[in-house]
C-alpha positions in Angstrom: -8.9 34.1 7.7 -12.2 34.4 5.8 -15.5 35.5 6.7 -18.2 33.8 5.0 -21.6 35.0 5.3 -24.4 31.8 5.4 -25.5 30.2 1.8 -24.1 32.9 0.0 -20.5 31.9 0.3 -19.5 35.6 -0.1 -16.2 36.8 1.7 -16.4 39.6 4.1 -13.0 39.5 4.3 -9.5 37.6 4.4 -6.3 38.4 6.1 -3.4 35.5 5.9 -3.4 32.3 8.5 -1.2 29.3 9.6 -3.0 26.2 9.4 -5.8 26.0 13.2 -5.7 23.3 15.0 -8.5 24.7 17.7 -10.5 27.5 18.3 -13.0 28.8 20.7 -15.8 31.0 21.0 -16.6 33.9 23.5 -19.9 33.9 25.1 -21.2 36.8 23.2 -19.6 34.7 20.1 -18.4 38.6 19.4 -14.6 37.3 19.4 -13.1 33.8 19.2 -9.7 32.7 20.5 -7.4 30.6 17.7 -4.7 28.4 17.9 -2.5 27.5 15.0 -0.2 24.2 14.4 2.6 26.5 15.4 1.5 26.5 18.7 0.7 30.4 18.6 -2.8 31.9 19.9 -4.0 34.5 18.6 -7.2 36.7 19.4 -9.8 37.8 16.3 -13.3 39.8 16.9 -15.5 38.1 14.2 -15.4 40.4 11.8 -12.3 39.2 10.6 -9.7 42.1 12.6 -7.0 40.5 14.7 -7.1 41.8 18.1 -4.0 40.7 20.1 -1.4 37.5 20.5 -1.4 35.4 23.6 1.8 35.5 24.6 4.4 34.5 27.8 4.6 31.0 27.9 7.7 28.9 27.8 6.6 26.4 25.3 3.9 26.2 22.2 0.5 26.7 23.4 -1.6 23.1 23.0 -5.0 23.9 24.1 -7.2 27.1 24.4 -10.8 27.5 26.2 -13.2 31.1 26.2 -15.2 31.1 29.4 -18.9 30.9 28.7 -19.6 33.9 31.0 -17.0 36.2 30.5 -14.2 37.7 28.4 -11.3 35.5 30.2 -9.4 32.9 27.8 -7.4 29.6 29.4 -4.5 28.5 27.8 -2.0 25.1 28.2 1.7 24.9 26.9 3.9 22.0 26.7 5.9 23.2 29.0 3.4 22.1 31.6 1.6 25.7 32.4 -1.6 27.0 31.7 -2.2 30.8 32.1 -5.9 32.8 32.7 -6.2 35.3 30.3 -8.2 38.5 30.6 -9.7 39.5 27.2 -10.9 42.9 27.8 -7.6 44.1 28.9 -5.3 42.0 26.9 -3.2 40.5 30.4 -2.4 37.9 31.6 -4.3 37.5 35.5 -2.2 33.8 36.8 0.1 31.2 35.9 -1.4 27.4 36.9 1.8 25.9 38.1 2.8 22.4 39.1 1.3 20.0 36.3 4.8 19.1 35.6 3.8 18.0 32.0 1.8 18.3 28.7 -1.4 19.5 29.6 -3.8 17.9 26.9 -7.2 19.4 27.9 -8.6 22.6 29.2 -12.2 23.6 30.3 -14.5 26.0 32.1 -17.4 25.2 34.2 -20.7 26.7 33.2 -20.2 30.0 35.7 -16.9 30.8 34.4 -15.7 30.5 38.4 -13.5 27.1 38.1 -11.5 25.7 35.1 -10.5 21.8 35.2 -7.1 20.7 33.6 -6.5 17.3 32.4 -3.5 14.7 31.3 -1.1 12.4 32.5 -1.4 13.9 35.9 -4.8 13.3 36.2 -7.5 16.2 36.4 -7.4 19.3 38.2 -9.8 22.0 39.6 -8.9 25.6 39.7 -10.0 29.1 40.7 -10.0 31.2 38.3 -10.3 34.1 40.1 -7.4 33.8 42.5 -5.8 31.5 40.4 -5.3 29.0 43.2 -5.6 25.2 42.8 -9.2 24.1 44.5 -8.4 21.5 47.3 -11.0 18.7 47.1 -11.2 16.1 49.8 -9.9 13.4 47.3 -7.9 14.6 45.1 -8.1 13.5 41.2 -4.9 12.4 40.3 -6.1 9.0 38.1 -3.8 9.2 35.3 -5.9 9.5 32.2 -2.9 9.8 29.8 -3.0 10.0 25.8 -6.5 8.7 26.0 -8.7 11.6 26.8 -10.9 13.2 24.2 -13.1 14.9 25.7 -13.7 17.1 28.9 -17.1 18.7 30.2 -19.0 20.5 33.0 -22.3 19.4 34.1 -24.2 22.4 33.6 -24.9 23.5 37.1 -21.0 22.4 37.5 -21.3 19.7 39.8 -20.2 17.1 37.7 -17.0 16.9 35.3 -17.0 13.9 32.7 -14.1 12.7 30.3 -14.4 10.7 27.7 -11.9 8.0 27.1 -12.2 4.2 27.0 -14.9 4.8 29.2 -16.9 8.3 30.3 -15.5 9.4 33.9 -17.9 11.1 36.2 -16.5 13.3 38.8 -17.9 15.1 41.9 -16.1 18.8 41.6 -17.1 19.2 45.1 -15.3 15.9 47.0 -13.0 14.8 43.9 -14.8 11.2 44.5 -15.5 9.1 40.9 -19.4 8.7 40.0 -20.7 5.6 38.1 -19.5 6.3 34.9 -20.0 4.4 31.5 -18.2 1.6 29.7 -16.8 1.8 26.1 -18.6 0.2 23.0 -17.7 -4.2 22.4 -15.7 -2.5 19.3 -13.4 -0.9 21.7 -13.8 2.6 20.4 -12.9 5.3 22.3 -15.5 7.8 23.4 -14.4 10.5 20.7 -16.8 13.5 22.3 -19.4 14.4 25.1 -21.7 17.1 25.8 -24.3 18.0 28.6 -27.5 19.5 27.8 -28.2 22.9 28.9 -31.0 21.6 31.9 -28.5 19.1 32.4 -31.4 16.0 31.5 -29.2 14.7 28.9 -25.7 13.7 28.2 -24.6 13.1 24.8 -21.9 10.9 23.4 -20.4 9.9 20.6 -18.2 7.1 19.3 -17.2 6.5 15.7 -19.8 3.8 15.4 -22.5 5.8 16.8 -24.0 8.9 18.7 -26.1 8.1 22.1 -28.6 10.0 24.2 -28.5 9.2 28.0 -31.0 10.3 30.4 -28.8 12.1 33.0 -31.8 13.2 35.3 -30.8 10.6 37.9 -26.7 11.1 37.8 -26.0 8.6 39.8 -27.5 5.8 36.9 -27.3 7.2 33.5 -30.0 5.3 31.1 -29.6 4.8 27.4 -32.5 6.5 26.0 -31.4 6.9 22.0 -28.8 5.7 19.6 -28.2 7.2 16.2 -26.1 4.4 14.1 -23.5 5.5 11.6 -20.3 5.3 10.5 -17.8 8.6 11.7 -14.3 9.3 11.4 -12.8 11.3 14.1 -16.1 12.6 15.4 -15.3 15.7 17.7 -16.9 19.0 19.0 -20.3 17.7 19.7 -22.4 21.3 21.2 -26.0 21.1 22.0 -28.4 23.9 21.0 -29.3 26.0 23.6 -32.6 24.8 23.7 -31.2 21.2 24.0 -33.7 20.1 21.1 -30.5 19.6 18.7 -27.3 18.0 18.6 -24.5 19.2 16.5 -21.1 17.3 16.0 -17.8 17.5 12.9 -17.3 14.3 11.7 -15.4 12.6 7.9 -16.3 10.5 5.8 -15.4 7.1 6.9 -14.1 6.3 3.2 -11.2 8.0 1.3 -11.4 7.4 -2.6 -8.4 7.6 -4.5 -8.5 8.5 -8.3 -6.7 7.8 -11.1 -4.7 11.0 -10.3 -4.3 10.5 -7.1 -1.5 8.4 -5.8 -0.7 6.8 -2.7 2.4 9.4 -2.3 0.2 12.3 -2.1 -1.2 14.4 0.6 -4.5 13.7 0.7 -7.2 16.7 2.4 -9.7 15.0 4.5 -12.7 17.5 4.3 -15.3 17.6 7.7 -19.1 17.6 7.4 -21.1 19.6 10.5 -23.7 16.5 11.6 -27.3 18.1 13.4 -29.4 15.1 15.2 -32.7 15.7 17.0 -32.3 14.8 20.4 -36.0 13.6 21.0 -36.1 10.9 18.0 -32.4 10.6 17.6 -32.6 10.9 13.9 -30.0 13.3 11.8 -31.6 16.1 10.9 -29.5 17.0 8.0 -25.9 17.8 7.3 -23.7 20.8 6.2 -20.1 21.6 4.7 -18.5 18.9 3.7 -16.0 21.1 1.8 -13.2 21.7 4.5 -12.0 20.7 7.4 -13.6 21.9 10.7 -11.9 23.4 13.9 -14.6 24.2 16.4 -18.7 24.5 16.1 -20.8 26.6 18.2 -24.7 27.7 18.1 -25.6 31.3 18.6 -27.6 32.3 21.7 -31.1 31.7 19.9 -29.7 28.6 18.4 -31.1 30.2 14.9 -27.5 29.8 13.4 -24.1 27.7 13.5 -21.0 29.0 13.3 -18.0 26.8 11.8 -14.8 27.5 11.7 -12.5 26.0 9.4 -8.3 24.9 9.4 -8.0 27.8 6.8 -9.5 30.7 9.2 -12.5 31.0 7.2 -15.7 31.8 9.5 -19.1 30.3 8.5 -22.4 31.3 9.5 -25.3 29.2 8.4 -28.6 28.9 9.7 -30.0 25.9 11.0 -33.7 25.4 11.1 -35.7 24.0 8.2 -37.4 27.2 7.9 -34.7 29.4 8.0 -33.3 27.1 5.8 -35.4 27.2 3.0 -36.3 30.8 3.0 -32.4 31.2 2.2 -32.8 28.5 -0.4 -35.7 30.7 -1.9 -34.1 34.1 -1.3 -30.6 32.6 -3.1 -33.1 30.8 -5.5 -37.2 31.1 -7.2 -37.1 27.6 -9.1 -37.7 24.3 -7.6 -35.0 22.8 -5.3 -32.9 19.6 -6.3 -33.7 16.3 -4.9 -29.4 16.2 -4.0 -29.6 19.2 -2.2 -33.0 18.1 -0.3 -30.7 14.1 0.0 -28.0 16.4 1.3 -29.7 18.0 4.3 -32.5 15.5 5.1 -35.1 17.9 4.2 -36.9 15.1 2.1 -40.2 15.2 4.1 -40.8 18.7 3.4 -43.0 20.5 0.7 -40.8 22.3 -1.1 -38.8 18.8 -1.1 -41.6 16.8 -1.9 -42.2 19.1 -4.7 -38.3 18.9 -6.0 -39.3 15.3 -6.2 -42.2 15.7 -8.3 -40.3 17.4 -10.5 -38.1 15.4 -11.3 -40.3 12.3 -12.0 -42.1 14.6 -14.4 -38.8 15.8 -16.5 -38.0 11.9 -16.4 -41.5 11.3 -17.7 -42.0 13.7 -20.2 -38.0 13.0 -21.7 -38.4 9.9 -20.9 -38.7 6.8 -23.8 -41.4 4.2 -22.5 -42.3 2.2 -25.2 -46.1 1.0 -23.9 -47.0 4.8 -23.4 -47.7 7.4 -26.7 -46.1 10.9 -26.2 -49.5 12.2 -25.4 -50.2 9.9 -22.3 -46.3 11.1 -21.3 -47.2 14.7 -21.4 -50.3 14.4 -19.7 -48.6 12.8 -16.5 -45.6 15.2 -17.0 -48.2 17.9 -16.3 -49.4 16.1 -13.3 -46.7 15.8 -11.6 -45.8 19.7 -12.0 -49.1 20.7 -11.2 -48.9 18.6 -7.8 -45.6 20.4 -7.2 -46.7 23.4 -7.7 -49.2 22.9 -5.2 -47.0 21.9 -2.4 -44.6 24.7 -3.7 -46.1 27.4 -4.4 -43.5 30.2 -4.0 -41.8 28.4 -6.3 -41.1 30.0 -10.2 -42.5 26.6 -11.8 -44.5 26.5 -15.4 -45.7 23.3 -15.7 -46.7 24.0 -19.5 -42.9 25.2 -20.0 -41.4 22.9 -17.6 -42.8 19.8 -19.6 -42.0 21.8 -23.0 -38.4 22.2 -22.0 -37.8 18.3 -21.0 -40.0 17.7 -24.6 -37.5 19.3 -25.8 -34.6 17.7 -24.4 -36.3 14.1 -25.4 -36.5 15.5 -29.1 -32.6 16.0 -28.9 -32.0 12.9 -27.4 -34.0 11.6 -30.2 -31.9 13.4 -32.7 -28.6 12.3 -31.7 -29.3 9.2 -32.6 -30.9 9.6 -35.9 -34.5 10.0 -35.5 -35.2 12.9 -36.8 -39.1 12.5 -37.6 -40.0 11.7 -34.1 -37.5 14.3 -32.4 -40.2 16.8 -35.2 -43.6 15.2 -33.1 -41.8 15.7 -29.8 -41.3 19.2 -30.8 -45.0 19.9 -32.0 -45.8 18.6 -28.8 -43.6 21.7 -27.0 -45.3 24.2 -28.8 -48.4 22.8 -28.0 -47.3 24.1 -24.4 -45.5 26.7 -24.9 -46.5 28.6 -28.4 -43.1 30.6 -27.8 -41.0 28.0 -29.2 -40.1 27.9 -32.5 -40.5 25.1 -34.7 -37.7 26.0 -37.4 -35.0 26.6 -34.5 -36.1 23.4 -33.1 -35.7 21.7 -36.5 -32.7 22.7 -37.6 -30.6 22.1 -34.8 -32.2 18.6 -34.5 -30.9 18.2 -38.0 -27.5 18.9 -37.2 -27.5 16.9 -34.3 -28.9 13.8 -36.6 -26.0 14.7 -38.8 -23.2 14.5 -37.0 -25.2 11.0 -35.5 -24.6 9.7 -38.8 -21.4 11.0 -39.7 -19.5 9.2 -36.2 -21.5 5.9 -37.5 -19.8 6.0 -41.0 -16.8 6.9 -38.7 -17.4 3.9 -37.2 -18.3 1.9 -40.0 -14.9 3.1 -42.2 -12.4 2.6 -39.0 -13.7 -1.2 -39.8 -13.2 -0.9 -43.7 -17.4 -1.3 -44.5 -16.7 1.6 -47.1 -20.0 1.3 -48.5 -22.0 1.4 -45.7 -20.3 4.3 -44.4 -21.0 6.3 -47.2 -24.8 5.7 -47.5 -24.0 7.3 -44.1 -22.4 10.2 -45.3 -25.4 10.7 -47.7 -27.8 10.4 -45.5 -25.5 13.4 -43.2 -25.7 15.4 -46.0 -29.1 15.2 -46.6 -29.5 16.6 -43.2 -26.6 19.0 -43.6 -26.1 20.5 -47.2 -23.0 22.3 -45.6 -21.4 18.7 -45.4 -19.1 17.8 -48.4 -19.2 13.7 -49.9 -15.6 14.0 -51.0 -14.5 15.2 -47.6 -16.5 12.9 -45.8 -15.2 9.8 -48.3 -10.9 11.4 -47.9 -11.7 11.0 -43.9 -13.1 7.9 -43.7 -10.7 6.6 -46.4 -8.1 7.7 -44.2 -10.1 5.9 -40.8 -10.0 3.0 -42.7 -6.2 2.9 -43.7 -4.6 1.1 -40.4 -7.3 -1.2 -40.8 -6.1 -2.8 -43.9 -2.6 -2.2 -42.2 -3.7 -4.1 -39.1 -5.1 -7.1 -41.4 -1.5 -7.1 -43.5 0.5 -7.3 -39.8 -1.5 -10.1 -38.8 -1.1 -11.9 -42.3 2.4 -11.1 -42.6 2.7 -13.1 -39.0 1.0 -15.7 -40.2 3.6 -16.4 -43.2 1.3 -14.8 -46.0 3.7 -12.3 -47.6 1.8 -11.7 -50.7 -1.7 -11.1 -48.8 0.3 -8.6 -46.8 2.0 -6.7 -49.3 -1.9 -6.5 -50.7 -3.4 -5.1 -47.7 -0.7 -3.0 -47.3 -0.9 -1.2 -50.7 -4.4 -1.0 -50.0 -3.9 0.9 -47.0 -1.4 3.5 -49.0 -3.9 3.8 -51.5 -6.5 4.9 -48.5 -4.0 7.6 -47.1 -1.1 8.4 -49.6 0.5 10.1 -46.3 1.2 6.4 -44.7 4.9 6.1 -44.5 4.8 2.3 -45.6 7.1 0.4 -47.7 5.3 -3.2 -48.2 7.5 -5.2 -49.2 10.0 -4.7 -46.6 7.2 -4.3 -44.0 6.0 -7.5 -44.9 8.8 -9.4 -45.2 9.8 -8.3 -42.2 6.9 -8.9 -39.9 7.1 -12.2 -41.6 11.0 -13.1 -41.1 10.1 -11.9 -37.2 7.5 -14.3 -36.7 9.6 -17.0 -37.9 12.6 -16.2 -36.0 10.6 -16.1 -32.7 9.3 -19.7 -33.5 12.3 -21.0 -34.4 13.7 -19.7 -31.1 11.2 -21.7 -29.4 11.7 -24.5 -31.2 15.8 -24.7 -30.7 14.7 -25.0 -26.6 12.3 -27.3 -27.5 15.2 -29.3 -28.8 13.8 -29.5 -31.9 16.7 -28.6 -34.3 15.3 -29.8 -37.6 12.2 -27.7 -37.5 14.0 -24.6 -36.4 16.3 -24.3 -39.8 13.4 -24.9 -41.4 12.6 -21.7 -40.1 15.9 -19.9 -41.3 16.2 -21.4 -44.7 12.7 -19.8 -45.6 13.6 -16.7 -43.9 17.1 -16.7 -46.1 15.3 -17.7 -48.9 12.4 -14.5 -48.7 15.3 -12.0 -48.1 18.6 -12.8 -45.9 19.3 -9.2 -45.0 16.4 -8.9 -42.5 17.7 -11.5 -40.7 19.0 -9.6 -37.7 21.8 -10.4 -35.9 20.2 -11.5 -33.1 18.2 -14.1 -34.4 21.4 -15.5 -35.7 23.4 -15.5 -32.4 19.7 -17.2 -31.3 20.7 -20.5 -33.6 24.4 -20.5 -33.2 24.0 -20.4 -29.0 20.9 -22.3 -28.6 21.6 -24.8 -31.2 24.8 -25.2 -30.2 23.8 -26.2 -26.6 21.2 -28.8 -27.9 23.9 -30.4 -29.6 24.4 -28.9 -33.0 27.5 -26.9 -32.8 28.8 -28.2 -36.3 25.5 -27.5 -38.2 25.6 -24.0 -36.9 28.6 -22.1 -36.6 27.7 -20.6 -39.9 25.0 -18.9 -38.1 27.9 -18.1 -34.8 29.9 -16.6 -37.9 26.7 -14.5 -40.1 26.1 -12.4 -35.8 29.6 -11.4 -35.5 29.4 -10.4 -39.3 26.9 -8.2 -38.5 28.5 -7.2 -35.1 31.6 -8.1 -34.8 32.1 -6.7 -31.0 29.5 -7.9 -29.3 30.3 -9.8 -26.3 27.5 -12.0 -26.2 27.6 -13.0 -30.0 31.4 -14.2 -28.5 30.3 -15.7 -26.1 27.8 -18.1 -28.2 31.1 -18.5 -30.8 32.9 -19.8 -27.8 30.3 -22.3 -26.6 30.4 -23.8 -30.3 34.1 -23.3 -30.7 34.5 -25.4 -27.6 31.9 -28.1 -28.6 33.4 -28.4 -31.9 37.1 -29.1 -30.6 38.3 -25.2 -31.3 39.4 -25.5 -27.6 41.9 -22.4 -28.3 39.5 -20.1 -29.9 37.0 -21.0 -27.2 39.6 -20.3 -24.9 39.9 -16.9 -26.6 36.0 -16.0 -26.6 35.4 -16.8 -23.1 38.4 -14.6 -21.6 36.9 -11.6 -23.3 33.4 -12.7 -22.5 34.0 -13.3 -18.6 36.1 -9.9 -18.4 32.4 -8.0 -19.9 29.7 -10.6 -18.6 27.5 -9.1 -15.3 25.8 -12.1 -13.9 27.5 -13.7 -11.4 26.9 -17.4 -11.7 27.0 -17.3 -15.7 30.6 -16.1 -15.2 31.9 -18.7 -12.7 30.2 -20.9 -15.3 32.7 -19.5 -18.4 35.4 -19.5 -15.8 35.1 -23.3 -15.3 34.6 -24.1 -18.6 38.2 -22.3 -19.4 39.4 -24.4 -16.8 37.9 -27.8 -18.3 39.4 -26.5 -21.7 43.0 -25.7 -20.6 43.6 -28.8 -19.0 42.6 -30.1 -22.5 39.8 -31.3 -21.9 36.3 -31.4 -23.6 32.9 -29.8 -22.5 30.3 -31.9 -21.9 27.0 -31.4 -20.3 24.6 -33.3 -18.7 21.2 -33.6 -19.3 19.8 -30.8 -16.9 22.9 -28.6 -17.6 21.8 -28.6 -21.1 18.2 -27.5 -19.9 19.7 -24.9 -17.9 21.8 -23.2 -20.7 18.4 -23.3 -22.5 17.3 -20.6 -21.0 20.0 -18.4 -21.3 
């Protein structure tokens, strides 16, 4: 567990944690009760010291609840039990027997006296301080099952809702049901709901939105405000004790996954605290967002919020806009960010207002806009500051230096890409502002930023073989940059341009133009003497691929004559890079469009070159067979069925053996022939 102490983020201190699944404050918020996923409860003051462990239950603890008036602590157990819990002197005061099952829910009334149990038995009412279960003339024993989210007191405890499909009302005096509410037309369930502290107001909360009832007349509840949003597994909700606020945890509704980020991984939902004003039912503003939430609760003055999170760290944060931005101011002088104003809806107020100011005047005094000379831009730069320094005034803000530095920055921006006479005006115009500045240091590193500008651009230029260009480039780096070498510069982007000459020879070799290739590709060594590259055997190579792969095409097109077109020029450029492969290619495929005699040369050139391959064999076989070699056939497929995987292409070698030893000859039809194809 952590201690965090408001904006500052500091650690007060840690001690190690399971993962919580609920916690609860005591009334003086001077301890907290926690319960972790183990099912174990554990007492902390909130400092950070433990204090003691719940214990004496038969099974894992599912719910705890602090009493808002005193130092007892309720707890429910799977076994079916819930125990009262006396803080002060660590013991336990009663057992709650007879629920007979999970008890999913657990809560005090307002004057600590009674404490309500709920789940599949229905809701209970108990005293806490005999420990005796309170008879009410009609008993609540409506089942309320898995669907019950939240449970609450009526302040003056009168009243005890649950949210669900719908919000249940309850007399705690007669057990009798009031007019209750009906879920949302999206079916959602009611997720959370809350009582104001005069008991005027009920809040509730769905994740499609948060709604204020009037509650003054009990017996018909009236819509009064609706904040629309979009929520996942909104919970918690706790009004301020002056019932002018509303806080609630909520997620986003939308999980991104990255690029490294897979589907397979755990992904950590992280909770924001929401604050809405009750009386316009607007959000306020927001906070966290950087972990996942356990409980909320609002000091007594309602100047502060503590969260506490799945990881045991304690947050403190305060809450009003004031309080608020004096903490911004004390943890920072300059003017705020317009994200951090976005983040907690603080947008309408000065020092907001002012953030925005700024902002528009670093975009318009950095900014480019053609139809406007540098002077006009600086003028309404300084504007804008001045205006923002007016509705900020504690703020450390320089308009003079503010508008310098973004002059500044636009003079960069300028440089990077080239310009380095009007980057030299934009600076002038800094140290009109601020004489501080100096020109030189200004200069010089917008020369080197022009430099390397023009260096990547005869990068560029060389990767695409414009030699020339890029070194009128180079020159004009160097001009910039004496440091900067022309031979060095010319070796690098001789060696950027190398695999572009290499590039062009591939795609000419493909083509069929040998000679071209060889050209390019001796250019390319020529560029970068490192290049392992042989060009003549590259070329020929790519070339004699090409061709192979088109005369494969062509055999399935049927289209025999073509295809050995394609072999005799590939035998006639160099006969050794024929691979195997394409061999076995002619010998099976042109034997199966009906030209086993033309190529058993080709059958005989594979098994040359491999000699035990079973699929070279096996296209040796199909000619053999074809050509009336029914014993050799014979021979090929025995050894071909014995090492051949797929299924139906063996029951097709076995049949053939059959057809042959019978003395018979293969023949295929038409769509047999298509089939074999594409084998």
């Amino acid at each position: 567990m952590a201690v965090i102490d408001d904006l500052t983020g500091r650690v007060i201190v840690t001690f190690a944690r399971e993962p919580l699944a609920a916690a609860a404050f005591s009334p003086d918020r001077k301890t907290l009760v926690t319960l972790d996923q183990g099912g174990n409860a554990i007492v902390y003051a909130t400092s950070g010291q433990a204090l003691f462990k719940l214990k004496g239950q038969n099974g894992k603890i599912t719910s705890v609840a602090y009493s808002p008036v005193a130092l007892v602590i309720a707890t429910a157990s799977s076994d079916g039990s819930v125990q009262i819990w006396e803080a002060a002197s660590r013991s336990m005061l009663h057992t709650l027997p007879g629920h007979g099952e999970t008890v999913r829910g657990i809560v005090f009334s307002p004057n600590g006296k009674r404490v309500a149990t709920v789940g599949s038995f229905g809701l209970r009412l108990w005293d806490v301080l005999s420990g005796n279960e309170v008879v009410l003339p009609s008993p609540i024993r409506e089942p309320v099952y898995s669907v019950i989210n939240s449970l609450a007191f009526s302040r003056d405890g009168k009243r005890l809702a649950n949210g669900g499909r719908t919000i249940s009302f309850w007399d705690t005096a007669s057990g009798k049901r009031l007019p209750g509410l009906s879920g949302d037309e999206g079916g959602y369930l009611f997720a959370s709901v809350a009582f104001s502290p005069g008991d005027e107001r009920l809040a509730t909360i769905t994740p499609d939105v948060v709604q204020f009832w009037d509650y003054s007349v009990p017996e018909k509840p009236r819509l009064s405000r609706t904040v629309t949003a979009s929520f996942l597994y909104p919970r918690g909700a706790v009004f301020s004790p002056d019932g002018n606020w509303l806080a609630f945890i909520s997620r986003p509704r939308t999980v991104r996954f990255t690029d490294t980020v897979r589907f397979t991984d755990t992904v950590r939902f992280t909770d924001t605290v929401r604050f809405c004003d009750v009386a316009s039912g607007s959000e306020l503003f927001s906070l966290f967002g950087q972990t996942r939430i356990v409980t909320v609760a609002f000091s007594h003055e309602g100047s502060e919020i503590y969260a506490l999170a799945d990881d045991g760290t304690l947050y403190r944060h305060p809450v009003r806009i004031d309080d608020l931005m004096a903490e911004a101011r004390r943890l920072y002088t300059g003017p705020l960010w317009t994200e951090d104003c976005d983040r907690f809806h603080l947008q309408e107020t000065e020092p907001c207002q002012a953030a925005s100011l700024v902002e528009e005047g670093r975009q318009k005094a950095s900014g480019d806009r053609v139809k406007e000379t540098l002077a006009d831009r600086v003028n309404e730069a300084l504007t804008d500051f001045k205006e923002a320094k007016q509705f900020d005034p504690l703020a450390d803000l320089d308009p003079n230096a503010e508008v310098a530095k973004s002059l500044i920055k636009a003079g960069y921006q300028l440089a990077t890409k080239g310009d380095v006479p009007s980057a030299n005006l934009t600076f002038k115009e800094a140290i009109k502002l601020d004489p501080s500045l100096k020109l030189l240091e200004l200069q010089t590193k917008a020369k080197q930023l022009a430099s390397r500008y023009f260096v990547q651009n005869g990068d560029n230029l060389a990767e695409r073989a414009k030699m020339q260009d890029a070194t009128a480039l180079f020159q004009k780096a160097i001009e910039l940059d004496p440091t900067l070498k022309l031979p060095d510069l010319q070796m690098r982007a001789n060696r950027l341009a190398a695999p572009h000459f290499v590039r062009t020879g591939e795609n000419l070799a493909e083509g069929g133009d040998v000679q071209g290739a060889i050209e390019k590709f001796q250019e390319a060594i020529k560029l970068d003497p490192t290049l392992r590259l042989d060009p003549q055997t590259k070329a020929k190579q790519l070339a004699i691929q090409s061709w192979m792969l088109s005369s494969a095409e062509l055999l399935r097109e049927r289209k025999f004559t073509e295809a050995i077109g394609y072999f005799t020029k590939a035998e006639t450029l160099d006969s050794t890079l024929i691979d195997a492969t394409y061999w076995n290619n002619l010998c099976f495929l042109g034997s199966a469009g009906g030209h086993a005699p033309e190529v058993m040369f080709a059958c005989k050139q594979a098994l040359k070159l491999d000699p035990n391959n079973w699929q070279y064999l096996d296209s040796r076989g199909l000619a053999r067979a074809l050509t009336g070699d029914s014993r050799g056939a014979i021979q090929d497929f025995d050894f071909v069925i014995g090492q051949m995987q797929n299924p139906d292409w063996k029951a097709q070698r076995q049949r053939w053996v059959q057809v042959l030893r019978k003395g018979q000859k293969l023949s295929f039809t038409d769509d047999e022939i298509k089939q074999l194809l594409t084998q």
